[in-house]
C-alpha positions in Angstrom: 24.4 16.5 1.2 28.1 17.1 2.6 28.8 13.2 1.8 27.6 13.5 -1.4 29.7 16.9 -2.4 32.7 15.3 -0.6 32.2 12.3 -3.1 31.5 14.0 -5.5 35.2 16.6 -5.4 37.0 13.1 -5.1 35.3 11.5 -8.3 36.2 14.7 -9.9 40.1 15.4 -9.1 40.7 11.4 -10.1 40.0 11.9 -13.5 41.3 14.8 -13.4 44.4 13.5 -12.2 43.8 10.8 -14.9 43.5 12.7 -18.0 47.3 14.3 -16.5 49.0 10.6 -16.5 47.1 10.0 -20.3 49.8 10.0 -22.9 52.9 9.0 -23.9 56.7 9.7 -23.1 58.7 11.3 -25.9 62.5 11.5 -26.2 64.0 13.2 -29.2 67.6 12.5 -29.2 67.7 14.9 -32.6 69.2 17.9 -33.7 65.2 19.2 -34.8 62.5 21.0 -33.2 59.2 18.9 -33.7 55.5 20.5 -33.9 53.8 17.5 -33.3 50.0 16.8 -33.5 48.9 13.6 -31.4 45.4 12.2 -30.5 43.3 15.4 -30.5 46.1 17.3 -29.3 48.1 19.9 -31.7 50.9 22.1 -31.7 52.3 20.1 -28.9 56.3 21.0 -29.0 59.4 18.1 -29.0 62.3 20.1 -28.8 66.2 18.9 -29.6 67.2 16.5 -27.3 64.1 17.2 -24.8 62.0 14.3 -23.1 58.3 15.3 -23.2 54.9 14.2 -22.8 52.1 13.8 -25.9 48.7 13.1 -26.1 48.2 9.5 -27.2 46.9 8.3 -30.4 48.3 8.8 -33.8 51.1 11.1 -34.5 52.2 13.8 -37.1 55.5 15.6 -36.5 57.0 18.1 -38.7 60.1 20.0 -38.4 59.5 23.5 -40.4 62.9 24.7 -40.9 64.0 21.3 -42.5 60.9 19.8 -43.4 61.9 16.7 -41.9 58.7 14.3 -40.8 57.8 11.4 -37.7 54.7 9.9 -37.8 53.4 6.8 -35.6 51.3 6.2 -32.9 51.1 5.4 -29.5 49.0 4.7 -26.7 48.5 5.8 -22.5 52.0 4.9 -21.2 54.1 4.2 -24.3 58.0 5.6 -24.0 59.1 6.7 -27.8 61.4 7.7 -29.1 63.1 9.7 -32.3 66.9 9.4 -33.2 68.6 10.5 -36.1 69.4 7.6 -38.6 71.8 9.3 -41.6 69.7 12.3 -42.0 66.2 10.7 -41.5 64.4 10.9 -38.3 62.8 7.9 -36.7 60.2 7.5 -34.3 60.1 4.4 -32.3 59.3 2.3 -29.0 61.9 3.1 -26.3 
């Protein structure tokens, strides 16, 4: 029964540890604050000029106090990123 629980805490903290490396890499080399909603993941914050992690799948970004937009997708492992391109931001693979 020890063997078995032993297993059994091991099986359990590697997909834990899983679910944690699940996502995708976000830079936002941008002057706005993005509230973005990802996979089944919302509210998930990419600040100015921060590197973050989202929740993979397909991707909704909003800026409020501009009401400047990303939207894309990505999947477990992709590096994006959004830059500024005369006023319109861009999401893209890094």
């Amino acid at each position: 029964m020890k063997t078995f629980l032993t297993i059994a805490a091991a099986v359990t903290s590697l997909t834990i540890a899983h679910a944690a490396w699940a996502g995708c890499r976000i830079h936002n080399d941008t002057q706005w604050d993005f509230k973005v909603e990802s996979g089944n993941t919302s509210n998930q914050s990419v600040g100015p000029h921060t590197t973050t992690s989202i929740a993979s799948g397909k991707i909704k970004g909003i800026d409020k106090k501009s009401g400047k937009t990303i939207s894309g997708t990505c999947k477990d492992g992709d590096s994006l990123e959004i830059k500024d391109d005369h006023g319109i931001p861009v999401l893209s693979l890094k």
